[in-house]
C-alpha positions as CSV (number, residue, x, y, z in Angstrom):
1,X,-28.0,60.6,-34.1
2,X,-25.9,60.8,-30.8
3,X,-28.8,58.2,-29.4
4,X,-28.6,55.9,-31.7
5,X,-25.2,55.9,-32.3
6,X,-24.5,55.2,-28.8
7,X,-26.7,52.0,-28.6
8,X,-24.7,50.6,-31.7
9,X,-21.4,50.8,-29.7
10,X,-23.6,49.6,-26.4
11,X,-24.7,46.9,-28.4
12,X,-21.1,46.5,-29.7
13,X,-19.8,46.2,-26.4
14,X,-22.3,43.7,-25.2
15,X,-21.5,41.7,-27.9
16,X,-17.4,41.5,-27.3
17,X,-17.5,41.0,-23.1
18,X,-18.9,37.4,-23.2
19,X,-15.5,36.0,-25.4
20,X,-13.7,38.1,-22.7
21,X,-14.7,35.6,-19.6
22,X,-15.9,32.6,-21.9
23,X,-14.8,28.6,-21.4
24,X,-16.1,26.4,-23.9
25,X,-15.9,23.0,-22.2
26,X,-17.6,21.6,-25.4
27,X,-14.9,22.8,-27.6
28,X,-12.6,20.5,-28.8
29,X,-9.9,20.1,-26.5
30,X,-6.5,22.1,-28.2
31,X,-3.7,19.5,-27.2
32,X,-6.3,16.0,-27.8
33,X,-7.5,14.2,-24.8
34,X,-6.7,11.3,-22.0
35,X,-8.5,8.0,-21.0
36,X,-7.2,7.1,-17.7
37,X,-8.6,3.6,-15.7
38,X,-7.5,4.2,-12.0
39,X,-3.8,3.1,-11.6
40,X,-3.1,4.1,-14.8
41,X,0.8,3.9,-15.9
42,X,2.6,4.9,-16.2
43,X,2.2,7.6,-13.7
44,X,2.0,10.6,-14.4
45,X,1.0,10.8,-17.8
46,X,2.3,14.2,-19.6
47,X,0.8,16.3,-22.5
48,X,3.0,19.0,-24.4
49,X,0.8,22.3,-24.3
50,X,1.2,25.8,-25.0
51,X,0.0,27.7,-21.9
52,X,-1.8,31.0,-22.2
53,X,-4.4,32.5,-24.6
54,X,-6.5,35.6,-25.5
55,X,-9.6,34.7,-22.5
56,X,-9.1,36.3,-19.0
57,X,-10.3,34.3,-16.3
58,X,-13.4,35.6,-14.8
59,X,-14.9,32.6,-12.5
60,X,-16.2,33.4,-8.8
61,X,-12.9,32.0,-7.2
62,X,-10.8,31.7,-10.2
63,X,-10.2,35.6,-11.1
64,X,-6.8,35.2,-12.7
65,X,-4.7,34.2,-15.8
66,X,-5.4,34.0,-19.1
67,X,-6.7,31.2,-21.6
68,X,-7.5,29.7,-24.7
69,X,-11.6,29.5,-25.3
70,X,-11.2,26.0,-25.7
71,X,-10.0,23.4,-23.4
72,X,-5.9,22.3,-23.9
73,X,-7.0,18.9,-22.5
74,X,-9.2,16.4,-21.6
75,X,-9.1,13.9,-19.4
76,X,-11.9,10.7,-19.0
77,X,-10.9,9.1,-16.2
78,X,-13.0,5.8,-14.6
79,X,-12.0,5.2,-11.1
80,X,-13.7,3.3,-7.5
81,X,-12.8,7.1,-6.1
82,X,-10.3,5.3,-4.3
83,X,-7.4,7.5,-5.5
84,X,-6.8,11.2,-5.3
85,X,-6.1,12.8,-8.7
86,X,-3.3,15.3,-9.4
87,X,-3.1,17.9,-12.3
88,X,0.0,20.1,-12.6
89,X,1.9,21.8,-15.0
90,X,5.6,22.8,-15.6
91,X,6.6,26.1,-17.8
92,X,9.1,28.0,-18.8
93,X,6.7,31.4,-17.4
94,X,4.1,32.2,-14.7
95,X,1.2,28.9,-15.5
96,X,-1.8,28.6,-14.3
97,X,-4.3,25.6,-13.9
98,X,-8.3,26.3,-14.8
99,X,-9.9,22.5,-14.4
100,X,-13.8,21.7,-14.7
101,X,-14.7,19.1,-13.3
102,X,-17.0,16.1,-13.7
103,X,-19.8,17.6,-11.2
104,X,-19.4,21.0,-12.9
105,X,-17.3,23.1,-10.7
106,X,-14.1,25.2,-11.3
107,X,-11.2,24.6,-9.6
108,X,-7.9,26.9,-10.4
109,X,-4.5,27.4,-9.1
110,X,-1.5,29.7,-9.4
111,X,1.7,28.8,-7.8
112,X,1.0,26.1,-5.5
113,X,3.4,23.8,-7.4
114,X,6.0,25.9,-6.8
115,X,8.3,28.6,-9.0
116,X,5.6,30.2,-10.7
117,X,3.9,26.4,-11.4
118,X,0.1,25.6,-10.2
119,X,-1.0,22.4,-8.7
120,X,-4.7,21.1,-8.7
121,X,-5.4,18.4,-6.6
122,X,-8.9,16.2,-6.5
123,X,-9.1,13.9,-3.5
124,X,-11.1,10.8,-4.1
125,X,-11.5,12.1,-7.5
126,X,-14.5,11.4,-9.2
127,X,-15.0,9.5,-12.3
128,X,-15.8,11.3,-15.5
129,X,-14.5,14.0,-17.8
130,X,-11.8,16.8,-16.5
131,X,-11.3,19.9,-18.7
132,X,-7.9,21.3,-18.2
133,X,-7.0,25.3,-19.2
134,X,-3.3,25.6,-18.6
135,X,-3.2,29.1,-18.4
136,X,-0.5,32.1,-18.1
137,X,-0.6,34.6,-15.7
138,X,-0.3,37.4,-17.9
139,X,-1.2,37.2,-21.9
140,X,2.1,35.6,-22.6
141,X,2.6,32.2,-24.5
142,X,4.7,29.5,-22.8
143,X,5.9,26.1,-23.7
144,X,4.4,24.1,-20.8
145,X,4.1,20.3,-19.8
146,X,0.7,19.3,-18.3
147,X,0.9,16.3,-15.9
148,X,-1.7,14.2,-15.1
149,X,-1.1,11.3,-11.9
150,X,-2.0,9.4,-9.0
151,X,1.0,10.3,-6.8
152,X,1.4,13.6,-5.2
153,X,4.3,15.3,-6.7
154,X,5.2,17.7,-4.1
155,X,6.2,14.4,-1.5
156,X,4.8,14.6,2.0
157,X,5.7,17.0,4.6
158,X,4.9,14.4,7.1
159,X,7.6,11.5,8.3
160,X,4.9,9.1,6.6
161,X,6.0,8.1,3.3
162,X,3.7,6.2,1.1
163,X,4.8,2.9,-0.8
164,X,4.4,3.5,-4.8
165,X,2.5,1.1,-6.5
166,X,4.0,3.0,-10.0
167,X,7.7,1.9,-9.3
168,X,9.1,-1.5,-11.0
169,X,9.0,-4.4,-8.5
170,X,12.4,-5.3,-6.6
171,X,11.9,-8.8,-7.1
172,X,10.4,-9.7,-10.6
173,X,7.1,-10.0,-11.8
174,X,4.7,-12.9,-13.0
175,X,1.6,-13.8,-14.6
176,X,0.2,-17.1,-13.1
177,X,-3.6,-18.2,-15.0
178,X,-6.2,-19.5,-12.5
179,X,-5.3,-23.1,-11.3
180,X,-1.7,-22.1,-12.0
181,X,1.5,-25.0,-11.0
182,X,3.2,-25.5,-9.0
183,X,1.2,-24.3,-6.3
184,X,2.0,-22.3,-4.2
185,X,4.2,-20.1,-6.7
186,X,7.2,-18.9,-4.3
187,X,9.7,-16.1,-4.6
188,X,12.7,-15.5,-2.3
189,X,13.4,-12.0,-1.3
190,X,14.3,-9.5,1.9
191,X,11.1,-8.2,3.8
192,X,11.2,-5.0,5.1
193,X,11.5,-1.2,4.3
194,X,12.1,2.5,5.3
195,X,8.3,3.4,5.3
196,X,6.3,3.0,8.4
197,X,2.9,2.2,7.1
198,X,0.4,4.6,7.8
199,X,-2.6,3.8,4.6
200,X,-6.2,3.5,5.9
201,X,-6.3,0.8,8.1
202,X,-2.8,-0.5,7.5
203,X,-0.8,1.6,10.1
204,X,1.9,-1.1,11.1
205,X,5.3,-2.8,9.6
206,X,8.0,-1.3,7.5
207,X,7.7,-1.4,3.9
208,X,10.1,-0.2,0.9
209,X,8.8,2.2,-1.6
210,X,8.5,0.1,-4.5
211,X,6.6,-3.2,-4.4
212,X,8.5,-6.6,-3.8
213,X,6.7,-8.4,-6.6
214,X,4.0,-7.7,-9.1
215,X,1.2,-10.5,-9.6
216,X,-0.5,-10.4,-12.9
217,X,-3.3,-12.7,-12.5
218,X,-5.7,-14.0,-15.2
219,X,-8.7,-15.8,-14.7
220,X,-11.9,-17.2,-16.8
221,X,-14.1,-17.9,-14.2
222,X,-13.4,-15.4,-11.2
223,X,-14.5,-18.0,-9.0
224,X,-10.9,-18.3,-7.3
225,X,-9.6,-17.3,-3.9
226,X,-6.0,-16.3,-3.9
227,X,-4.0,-16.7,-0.8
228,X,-1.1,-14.5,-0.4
229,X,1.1,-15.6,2.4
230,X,5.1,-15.4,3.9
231,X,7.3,-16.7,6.3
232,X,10.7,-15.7,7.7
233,X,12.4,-16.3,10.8
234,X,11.5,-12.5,11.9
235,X,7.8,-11.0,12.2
236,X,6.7,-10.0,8.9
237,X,3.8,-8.0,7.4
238,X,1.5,-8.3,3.9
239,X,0.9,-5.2,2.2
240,X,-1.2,-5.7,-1.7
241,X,-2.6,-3.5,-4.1
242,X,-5.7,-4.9,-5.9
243,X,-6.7,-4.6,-9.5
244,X,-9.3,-2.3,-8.2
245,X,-7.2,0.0,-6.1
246,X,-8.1,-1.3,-2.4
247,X,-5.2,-1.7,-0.2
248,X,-4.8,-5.1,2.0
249,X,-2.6,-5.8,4.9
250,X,-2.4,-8.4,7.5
251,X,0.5,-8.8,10.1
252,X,0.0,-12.5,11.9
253,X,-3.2,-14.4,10.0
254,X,-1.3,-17.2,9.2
255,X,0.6,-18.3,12.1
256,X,4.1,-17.2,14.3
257,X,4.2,-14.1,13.2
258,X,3.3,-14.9,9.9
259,X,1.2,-12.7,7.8
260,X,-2.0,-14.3,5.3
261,X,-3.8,-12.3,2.7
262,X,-6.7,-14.0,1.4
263,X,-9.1,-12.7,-1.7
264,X,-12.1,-14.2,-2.3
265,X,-13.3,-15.1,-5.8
266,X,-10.1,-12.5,-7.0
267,X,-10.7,-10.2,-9.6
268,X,-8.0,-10.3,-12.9
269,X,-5.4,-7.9,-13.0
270,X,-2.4,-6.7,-11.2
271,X,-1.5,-7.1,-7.2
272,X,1.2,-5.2,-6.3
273,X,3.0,-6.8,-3.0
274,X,5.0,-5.8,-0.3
275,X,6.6,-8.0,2.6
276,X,7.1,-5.9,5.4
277,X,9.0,-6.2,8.8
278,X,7.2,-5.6,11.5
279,X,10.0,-3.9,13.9
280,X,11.7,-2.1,10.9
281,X,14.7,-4.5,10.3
282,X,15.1,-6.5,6.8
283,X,14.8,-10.1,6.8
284,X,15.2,-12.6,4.6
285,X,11.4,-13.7,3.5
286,X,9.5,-16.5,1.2
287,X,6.5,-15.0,-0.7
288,X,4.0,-17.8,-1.1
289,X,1.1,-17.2,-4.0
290,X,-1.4,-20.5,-3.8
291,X,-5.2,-20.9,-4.5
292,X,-5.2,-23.4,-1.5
293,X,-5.4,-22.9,2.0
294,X,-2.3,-22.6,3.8
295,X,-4.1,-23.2,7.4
């Protein structure tokens, strides 16, 4: 009796320890789910949650914190893993951060974020689907906010700053259609910024942080180069954000000091722009869009 009785509460036991370090990344998702294009807005994007649950975390690397079996959210995200990707969460108690990603791995975090908030960063995120736990460090329930964006929270520890694309453009907006008039389009505005460039291969001029002027651009054929262009009586710089997410620059390309951004056969969508000083001081500018040559 003693034998057998012992294999039913073996057997017991064997059966309860799986729920105990289980994720279902098949599960529905608790809080519903995120589809995110690259450059998403706006940025960040925030879900209402309640961290915690009854599932202790038992990953290699991720040994802490507590969860729901299911995943609070998920996010489908399509990207040219051009941007880096940044979950976090703010609570009222101790979060944590349990994310699967597309490939299949476990990242986690505790307080990385800051006062008892976790931070998990993907650089040159891939596309696909994210499975987000926000956890609690103990077994308690929190009211949390779970925030998903492009743009590093936390700020840079560097004396780089880095011009966001998110912000609302200084100097207006516009949609111009393919074979738009008048040509060139034109807006009047001051060049120049705080930030000293420092983006891939774009490491000179000043910049603000928000862009100058957003270009919504439409076209049927996509068989149009757009010329982006300036001039001012000081040295001026181009920075533009494509609709795909590639940054352009160009300091003197279109003559004295002026700068020429030229995209071949451009793609619809939205180009954020930035005139830049070269030297740091602000200057008044012209921004010249045209589907003709300026040289």
């Amino acid at each position: 009796m003693r034998s057998a009785l012992s294999l039913v509460v073996l057997a017991l036991l064997m059966t309860a320890l799986p729920a105990a370090s289980s994720q279902d990344i098949t599960a529905e998702p608790n809080f519903g789910s995120l589809s995110l294009d690259e450059r998403f807005r706006p940025d960040p994007q925030t879900v209402s949650v309640t961290s915690g649950g009854s599932v202790e975390i038992l990953i290699s690397g991720c040994r802490y914190g507590y969860v729901s079996s299911a995943p609070d959210v998920d996010v489908y995200y399509t990207t040219s893993r051009d941007s880096h990707l940044y979950f976090y969460v703010v609570g009222d108690g101790d979060t944590t951060l349990l994310v699967n990603t597309p490939s299949g791995d476990w990242v986690c975090d505790d307080d990385s974020y800051g006062d008892g908030d976790p931070i998990v960063v993907m650089r040159y995120a891939p596309g696909g689907l994210y499975n987000v736990w926000v956890g609690s460090y103990s077994s308690d329930f929190h009211d949390a906010t779970l925030f998903v964006s492009e743009i590093d929270p936390r700020g840079t520890t560097s004396s780089v700053l880095v011009p966001d694309y998110s912000l609302d453009p200084t100097y207006g907006s516009e949609t111009l259609q393919e074979d738009f008039l008048p040509d060139p389009y034109t807006v009047d505005l001051v060049a120049g910024g705080s930030i000293n460039l420092d983006i891939g291969e774009c490491t000179y001029g000043y910049v603000a942080e928000a862009p100058d002027f957003d270009l919504y651009y439409e076209t049927n054929s996509g068989g149009s180069d757009l010329y982006i262009y300036a001039s001012s009586e000081e040295d001026t710089t181009l920075l533009v954000n494509t609709p795909d997410g590639n940054w352009l620059c160009n300091d003197d390309g279109h003559y004295d000091s002026h700068p020429l951004i030229v995209v071949p056969k451009a793609a619809e969508g939205l180009y954020d722009i930035w005139v830049g000083s070269y030297d740091g001081d602000a200057a008044g500018a012209t921004l010249y869009i045209s589907q003709i040559d300026p040289r």
